[in-house]
N, CA, C and O of each residue as an XYZ file, in Angstrom:
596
protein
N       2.936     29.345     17.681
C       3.078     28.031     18.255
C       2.533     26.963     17.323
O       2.935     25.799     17.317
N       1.665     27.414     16.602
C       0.884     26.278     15.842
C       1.468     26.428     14.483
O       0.865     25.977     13.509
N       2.391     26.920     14.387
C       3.090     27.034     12.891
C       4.129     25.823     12.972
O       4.218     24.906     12.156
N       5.073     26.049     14.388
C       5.533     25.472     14.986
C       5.518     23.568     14.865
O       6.038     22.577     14.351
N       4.624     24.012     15.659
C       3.892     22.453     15.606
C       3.993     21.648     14.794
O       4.514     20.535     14.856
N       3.360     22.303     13.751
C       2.564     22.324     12.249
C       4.015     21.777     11.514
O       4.237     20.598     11.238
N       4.743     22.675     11.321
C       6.202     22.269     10.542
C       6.868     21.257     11.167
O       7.486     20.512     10.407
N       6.917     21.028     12.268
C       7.729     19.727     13.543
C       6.965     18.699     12.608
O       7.684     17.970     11.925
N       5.464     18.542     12.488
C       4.877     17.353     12.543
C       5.637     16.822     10.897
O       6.232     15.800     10.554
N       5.204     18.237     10.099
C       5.305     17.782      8.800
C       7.165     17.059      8.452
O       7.579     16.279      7.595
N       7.763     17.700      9.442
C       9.102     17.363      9.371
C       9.621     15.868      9.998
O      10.526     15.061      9.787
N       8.461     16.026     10.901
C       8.671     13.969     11.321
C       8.004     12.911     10.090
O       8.360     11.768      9.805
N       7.080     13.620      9.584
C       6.201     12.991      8.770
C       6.931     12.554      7.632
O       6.597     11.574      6.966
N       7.693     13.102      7.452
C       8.861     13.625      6.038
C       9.745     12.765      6.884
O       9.385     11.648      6.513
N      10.524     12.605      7.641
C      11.234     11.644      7.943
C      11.333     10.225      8.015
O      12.053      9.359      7.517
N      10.539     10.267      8.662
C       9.125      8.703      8.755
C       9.161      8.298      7.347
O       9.891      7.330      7.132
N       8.496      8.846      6.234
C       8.239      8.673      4.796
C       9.762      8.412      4.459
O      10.139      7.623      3.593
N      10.119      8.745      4.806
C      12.315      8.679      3.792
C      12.635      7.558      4.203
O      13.253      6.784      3.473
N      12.204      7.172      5.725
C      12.931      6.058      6.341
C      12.719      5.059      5.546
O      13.611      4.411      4.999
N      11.140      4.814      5.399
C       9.989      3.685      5.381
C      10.361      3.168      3.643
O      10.456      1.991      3.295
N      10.525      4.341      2.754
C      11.207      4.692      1.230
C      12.627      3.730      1.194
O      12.708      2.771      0.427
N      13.591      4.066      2.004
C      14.600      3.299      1.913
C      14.957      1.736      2.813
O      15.931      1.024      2.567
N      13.785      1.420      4.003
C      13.836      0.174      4.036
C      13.232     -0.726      3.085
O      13.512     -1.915      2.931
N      12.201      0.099      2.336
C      11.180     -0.978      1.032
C      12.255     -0.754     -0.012
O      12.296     -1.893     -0.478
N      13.089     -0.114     -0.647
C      13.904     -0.160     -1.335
C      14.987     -1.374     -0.918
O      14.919     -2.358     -1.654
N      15.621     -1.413     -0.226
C      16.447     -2.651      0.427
C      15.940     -3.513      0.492
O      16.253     -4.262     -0.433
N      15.249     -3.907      1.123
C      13.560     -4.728      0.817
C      13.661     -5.400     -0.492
O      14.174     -6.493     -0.734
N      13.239     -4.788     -1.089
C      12.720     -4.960     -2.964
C      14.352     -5.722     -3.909
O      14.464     -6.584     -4.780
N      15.352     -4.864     -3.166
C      16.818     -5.322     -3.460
C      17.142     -7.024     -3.001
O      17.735     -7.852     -3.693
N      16.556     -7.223     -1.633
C      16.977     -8.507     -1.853
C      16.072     -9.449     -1.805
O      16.367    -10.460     -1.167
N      14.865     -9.378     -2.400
C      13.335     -9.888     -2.342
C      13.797    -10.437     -4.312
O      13.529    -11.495     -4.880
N      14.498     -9.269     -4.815
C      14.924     -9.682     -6.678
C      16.198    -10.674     -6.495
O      16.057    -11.603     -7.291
N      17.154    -10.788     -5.886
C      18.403    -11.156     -5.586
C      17.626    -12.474     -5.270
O      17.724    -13.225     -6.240
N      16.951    -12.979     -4.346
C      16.290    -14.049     -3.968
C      15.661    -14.591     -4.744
O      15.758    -15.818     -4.750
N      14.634    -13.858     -5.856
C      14.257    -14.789     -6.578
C      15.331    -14.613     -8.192
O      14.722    -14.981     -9.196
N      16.161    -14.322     -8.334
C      17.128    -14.776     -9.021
C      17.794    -16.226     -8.717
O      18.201    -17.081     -9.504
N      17.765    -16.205     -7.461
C      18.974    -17.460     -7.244
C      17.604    -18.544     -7.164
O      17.778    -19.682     -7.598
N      16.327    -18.187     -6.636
C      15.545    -19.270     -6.506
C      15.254    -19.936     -8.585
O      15.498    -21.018     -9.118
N      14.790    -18.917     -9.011
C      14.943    -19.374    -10.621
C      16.139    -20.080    -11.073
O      15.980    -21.087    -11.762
N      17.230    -19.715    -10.797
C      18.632    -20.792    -10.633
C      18.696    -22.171    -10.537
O      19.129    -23.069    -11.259
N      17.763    -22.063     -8.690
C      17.812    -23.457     -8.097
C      16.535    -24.257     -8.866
O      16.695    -25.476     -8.928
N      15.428    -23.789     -9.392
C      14.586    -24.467    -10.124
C      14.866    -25.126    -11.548
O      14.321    -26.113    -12.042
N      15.821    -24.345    -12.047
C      16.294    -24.640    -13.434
C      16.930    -25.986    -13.265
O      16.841    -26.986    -13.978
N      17.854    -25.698    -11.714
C      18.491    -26.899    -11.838
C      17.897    -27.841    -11.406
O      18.174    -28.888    -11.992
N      17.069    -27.936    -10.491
C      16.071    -28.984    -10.236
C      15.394    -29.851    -11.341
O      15.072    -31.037    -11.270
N      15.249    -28.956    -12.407
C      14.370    -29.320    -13.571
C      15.506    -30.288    -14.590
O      15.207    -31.386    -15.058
N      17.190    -29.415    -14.842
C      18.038    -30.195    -15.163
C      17.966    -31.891    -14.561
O      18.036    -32.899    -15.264
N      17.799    -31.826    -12.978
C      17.986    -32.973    -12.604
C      16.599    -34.013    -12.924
O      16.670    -35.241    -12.879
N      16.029    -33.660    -13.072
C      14.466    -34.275    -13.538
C      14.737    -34.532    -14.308
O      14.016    -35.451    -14.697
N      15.578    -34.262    -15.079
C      15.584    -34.464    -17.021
C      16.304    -35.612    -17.518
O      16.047    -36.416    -18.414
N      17.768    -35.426    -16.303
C      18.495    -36.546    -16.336
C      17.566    -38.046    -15.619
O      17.454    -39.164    -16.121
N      17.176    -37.679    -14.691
C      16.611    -38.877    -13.726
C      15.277    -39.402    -15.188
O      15.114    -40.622    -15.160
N      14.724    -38.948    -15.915
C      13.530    -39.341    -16.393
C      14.215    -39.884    -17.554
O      13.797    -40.985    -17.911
N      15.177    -39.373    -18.240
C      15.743    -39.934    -19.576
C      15.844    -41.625    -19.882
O      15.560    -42.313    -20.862
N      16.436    -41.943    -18.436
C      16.658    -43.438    -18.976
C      15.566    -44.502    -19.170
O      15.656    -45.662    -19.570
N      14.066    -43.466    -18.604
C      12.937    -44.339    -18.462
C      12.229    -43.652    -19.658
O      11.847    -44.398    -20.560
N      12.028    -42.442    -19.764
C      11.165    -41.770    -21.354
C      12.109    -42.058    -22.312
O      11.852    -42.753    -23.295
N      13.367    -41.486    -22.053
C      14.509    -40.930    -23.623
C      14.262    -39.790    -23.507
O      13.275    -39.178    -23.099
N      15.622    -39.388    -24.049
C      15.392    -37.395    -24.108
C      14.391    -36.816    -24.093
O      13.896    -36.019    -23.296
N      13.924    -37.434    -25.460
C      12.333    -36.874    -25.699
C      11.574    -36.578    -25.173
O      10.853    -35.580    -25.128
N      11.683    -37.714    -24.556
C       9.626    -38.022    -23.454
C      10.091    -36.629    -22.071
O       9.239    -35.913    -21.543
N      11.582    -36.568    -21.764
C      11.938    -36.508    -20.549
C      11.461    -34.723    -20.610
O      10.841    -34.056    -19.781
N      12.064    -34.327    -21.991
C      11.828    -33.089    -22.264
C      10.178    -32.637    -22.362
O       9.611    -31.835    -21.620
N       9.688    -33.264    -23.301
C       7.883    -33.396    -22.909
C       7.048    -32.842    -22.101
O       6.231    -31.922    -22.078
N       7.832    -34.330    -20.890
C       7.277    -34.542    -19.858
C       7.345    -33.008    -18.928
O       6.473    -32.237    -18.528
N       8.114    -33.021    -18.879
C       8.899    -31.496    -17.700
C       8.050    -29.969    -18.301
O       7.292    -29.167    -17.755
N       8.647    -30.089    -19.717
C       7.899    -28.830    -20.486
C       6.167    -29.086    -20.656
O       5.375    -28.145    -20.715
N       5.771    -30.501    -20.717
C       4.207    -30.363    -20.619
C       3.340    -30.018    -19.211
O       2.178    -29.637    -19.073
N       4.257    -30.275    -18.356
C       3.983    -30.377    -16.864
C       3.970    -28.440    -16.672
O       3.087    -27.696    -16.246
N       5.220    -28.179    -17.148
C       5.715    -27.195    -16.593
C       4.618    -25.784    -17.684
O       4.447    -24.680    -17.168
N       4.092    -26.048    -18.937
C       2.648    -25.411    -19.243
C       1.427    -25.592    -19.028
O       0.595    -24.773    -19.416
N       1.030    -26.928    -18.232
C       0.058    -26.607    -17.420
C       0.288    -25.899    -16.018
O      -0.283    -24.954    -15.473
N       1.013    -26.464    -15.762
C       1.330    -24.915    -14.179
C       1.142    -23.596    -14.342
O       0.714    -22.794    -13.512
N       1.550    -23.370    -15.667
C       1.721    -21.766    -16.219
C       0.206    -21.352    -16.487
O      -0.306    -20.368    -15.953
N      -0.580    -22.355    -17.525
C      -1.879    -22.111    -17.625
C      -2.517    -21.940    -16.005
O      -2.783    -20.772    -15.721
N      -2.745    -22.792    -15.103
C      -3.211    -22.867    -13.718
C      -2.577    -21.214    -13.302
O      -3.334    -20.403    -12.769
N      -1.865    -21.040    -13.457
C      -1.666    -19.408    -12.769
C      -2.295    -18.564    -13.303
O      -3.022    -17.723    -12.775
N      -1.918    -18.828    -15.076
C      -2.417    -17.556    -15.432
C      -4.289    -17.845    -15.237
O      -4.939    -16.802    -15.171
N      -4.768    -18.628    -15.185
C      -6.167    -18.967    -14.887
C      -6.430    -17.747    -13.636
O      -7.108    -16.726    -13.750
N      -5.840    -18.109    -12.712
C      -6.061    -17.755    -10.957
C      -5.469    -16.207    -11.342
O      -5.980    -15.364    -10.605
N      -4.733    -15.771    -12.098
C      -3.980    -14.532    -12.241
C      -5.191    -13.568    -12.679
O      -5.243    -12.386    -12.341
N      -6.181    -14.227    -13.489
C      -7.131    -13.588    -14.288
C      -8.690    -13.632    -13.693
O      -9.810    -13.242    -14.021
N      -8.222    -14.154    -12.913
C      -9.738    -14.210    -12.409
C     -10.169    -12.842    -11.081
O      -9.331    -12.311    -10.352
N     -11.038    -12.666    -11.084
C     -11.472    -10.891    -10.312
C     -11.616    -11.588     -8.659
O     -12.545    -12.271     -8.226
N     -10.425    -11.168     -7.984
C     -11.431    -11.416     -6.518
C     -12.284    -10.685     -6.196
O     -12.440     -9.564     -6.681
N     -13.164    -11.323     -5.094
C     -14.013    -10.456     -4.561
C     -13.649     -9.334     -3.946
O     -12.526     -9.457     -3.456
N     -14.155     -8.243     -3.760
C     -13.883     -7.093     -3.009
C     -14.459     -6.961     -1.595
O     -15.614     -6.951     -1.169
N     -13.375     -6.872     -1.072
C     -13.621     -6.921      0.479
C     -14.081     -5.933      1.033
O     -13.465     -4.900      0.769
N     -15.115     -5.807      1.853
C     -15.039     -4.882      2.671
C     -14.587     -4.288      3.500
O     -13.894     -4.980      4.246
N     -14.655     -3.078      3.798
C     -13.863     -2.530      4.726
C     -13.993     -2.641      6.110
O     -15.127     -2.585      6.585
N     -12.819     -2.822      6.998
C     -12.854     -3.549      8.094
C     -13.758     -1.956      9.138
O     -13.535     -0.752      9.011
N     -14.742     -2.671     10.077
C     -15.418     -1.697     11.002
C     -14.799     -0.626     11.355
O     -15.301      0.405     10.907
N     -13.992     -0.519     11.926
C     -12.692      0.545     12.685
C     -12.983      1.880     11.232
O     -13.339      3.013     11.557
N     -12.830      1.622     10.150
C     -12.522      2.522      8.465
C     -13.697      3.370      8.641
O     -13.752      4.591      8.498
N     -15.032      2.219      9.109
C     -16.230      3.055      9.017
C     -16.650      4.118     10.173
O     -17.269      5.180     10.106
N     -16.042      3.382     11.304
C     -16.402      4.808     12.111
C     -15.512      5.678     11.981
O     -16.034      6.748     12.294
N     -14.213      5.868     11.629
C     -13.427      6.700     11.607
C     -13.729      7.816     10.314
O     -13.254      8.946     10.425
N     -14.646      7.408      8.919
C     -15.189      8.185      8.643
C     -16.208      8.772      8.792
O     -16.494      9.937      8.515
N     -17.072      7.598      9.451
C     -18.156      8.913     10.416
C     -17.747     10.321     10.788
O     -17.962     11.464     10.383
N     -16.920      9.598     11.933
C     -16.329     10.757     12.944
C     -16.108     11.700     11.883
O     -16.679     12.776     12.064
N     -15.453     11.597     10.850
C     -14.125     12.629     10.205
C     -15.645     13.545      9.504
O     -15.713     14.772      9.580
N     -16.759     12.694      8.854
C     -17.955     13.554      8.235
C     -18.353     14.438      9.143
O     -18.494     15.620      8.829
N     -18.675     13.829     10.841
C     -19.193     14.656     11.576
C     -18.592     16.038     12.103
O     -19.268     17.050     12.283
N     -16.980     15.906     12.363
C     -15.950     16.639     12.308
C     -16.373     17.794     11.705
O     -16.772     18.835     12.228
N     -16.189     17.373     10.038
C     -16.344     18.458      8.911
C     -17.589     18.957      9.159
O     -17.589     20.159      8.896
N     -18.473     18.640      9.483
C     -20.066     18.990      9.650
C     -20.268     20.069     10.803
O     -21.308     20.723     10.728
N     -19.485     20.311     11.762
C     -19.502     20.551     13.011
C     -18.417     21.572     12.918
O     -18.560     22.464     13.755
N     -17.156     21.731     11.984
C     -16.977     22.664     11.919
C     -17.146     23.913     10.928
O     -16.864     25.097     11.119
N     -17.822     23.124      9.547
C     -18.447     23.994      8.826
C     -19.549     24.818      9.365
O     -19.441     26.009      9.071
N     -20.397     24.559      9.949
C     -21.587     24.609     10.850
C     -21.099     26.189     11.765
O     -21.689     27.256     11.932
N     -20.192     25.839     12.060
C     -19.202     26.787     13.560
C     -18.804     27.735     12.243
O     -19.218     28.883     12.080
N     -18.252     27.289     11.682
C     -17.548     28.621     10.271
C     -18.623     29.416      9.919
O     -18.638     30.645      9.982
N     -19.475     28.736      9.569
C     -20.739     30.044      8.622
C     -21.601     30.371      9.859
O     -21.982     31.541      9.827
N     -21.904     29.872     10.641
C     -22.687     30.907     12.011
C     -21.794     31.500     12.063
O     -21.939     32.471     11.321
N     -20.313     31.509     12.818
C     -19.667     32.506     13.473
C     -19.195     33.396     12.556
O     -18.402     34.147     13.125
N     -19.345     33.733     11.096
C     -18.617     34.398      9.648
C     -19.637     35.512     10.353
O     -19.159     36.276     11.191
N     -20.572     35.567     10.120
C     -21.268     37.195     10.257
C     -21.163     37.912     11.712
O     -21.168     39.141     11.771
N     -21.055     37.010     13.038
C     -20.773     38.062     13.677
C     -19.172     38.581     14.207
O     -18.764     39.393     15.038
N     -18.675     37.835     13.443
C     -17.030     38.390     13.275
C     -16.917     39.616     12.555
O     -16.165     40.518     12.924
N     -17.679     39.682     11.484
C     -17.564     40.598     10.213
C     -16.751     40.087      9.111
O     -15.996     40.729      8.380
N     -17.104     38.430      9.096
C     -15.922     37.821      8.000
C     -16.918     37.794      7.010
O     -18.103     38.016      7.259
N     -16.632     37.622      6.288
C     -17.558     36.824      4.858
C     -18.387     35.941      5.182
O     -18.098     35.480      6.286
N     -19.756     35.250      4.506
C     -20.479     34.225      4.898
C     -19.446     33.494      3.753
O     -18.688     33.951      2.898
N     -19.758     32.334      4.120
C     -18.786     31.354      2.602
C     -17.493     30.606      3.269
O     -17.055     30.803      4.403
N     -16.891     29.514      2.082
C     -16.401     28.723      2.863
C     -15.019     29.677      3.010
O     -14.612     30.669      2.406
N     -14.499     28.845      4.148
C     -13.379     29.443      4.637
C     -12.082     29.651      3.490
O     -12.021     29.085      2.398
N     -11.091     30.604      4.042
C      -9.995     31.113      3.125
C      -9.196     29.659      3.176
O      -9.207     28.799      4.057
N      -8.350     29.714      1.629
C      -7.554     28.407      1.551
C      -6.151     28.454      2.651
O      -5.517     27.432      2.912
N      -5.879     29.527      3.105
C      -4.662     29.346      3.927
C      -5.381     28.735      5.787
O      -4.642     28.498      6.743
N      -6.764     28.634      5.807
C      -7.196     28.413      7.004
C      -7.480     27.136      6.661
O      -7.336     26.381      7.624
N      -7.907     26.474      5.440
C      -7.849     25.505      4.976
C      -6.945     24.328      4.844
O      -7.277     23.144      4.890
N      -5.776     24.815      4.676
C      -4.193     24.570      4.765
C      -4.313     24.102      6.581
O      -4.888     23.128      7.067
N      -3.696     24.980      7.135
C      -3.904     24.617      8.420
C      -4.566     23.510      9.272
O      -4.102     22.708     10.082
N      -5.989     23.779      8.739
C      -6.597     22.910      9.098
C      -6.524     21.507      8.610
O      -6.766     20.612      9.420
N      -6.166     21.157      7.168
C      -5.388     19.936      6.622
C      -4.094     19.480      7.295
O      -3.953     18.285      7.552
N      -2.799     20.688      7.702
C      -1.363     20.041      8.490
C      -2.133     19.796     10.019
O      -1.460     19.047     10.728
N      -2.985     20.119     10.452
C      -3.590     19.724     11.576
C      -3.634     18.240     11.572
O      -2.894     17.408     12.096
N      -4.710     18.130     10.834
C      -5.338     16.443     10.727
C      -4.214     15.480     10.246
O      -4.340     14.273     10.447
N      -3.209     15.940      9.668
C      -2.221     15.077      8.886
C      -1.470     14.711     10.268
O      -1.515     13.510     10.533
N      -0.799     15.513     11.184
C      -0.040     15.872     12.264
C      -0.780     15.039     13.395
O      -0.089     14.287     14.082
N      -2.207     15.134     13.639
C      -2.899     14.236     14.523
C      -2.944     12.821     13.783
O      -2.847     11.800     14.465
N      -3.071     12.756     12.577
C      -3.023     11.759     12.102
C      -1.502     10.872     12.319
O      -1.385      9.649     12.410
N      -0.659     11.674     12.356
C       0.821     11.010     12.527
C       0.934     10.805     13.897
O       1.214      9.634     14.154
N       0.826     11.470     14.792
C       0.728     11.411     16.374
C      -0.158      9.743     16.681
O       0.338      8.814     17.319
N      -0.823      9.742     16.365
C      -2.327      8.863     16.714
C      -2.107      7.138     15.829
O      -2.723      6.088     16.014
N      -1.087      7.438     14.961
C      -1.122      6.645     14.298
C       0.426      5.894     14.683
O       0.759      4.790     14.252
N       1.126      6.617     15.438
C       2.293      5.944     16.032
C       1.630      5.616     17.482
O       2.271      4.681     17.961
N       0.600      6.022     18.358
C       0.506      5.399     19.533
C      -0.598      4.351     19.124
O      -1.055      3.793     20.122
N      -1.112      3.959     18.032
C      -2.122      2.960     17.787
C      -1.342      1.422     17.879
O      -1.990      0.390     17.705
């Protein structure tokens, strides 16, 4: 039953992931398409600046003007581009949820090596295929828990 389970979850999980893959792909498709045509509409904006300023600078000044304007903007980004934000902390909810997950692990390591000797298992940490399990577990509650949140 718990193999079961186990493969269902990983198989929604895997679905979920493909979906989520090809709406950010479509996404990303017309997020580039958009700023293609927006670089378009700026160019031409800038055309029209060029004409409107000419008869008061002359070509010259008009060109200057637009291209001197238009490298301090560039400097101002790359300024803000380069600078380190602060690092945020992590929102409350992150921290108890790794509590819990330490205490979890604590509580069942604890249960593993008491109960290893009077089973007649090995003392030591558990086998990697119980390990396994116990990882599509948490992934599977994690997917469950994380669609009713």
């Amino acid at each position: 039953m718990w193999r079961t389970l186990v493969k269902a979850g990983v198989g929604f999980a895997t679905l979920d992931v493909g979906l989520r893959i090809q709406r950010l792909k479509r996404s990303i498709a017309f997020y580039a398409v958009a700023g293609v045509l927006a670089f378009f509409a700026v160019a031409a904006l800038l055309v029209a600046l060029g004409f409107v300023l000419a008869p008061h600078l002359g070509a010259a000044g008009a060109a200057g003007a637009i291209g001197g304007t238009l490298l301090a903007l560039a400097g101002v980004f790359a300024l803000v581009a380069g600078s380190k934000p602060r690092r945020a902390s992590p929102p409350p909810v992150m921290a108890q949820v790794s509590s819990g997950l330490r205490a979890a692990r604590d509580t069942v390591s604890d249960t593993l090596s008491s109960a290893a000797p009077s089973r007649g298992l090995p003392a030591g940490p558990p086998s990697r295929a119980r390990s396994l399990n116990v990882v599509l577990l948490a992934a599977l509650a994690g997917v469950v828990l994380g669609r009713r949140l």
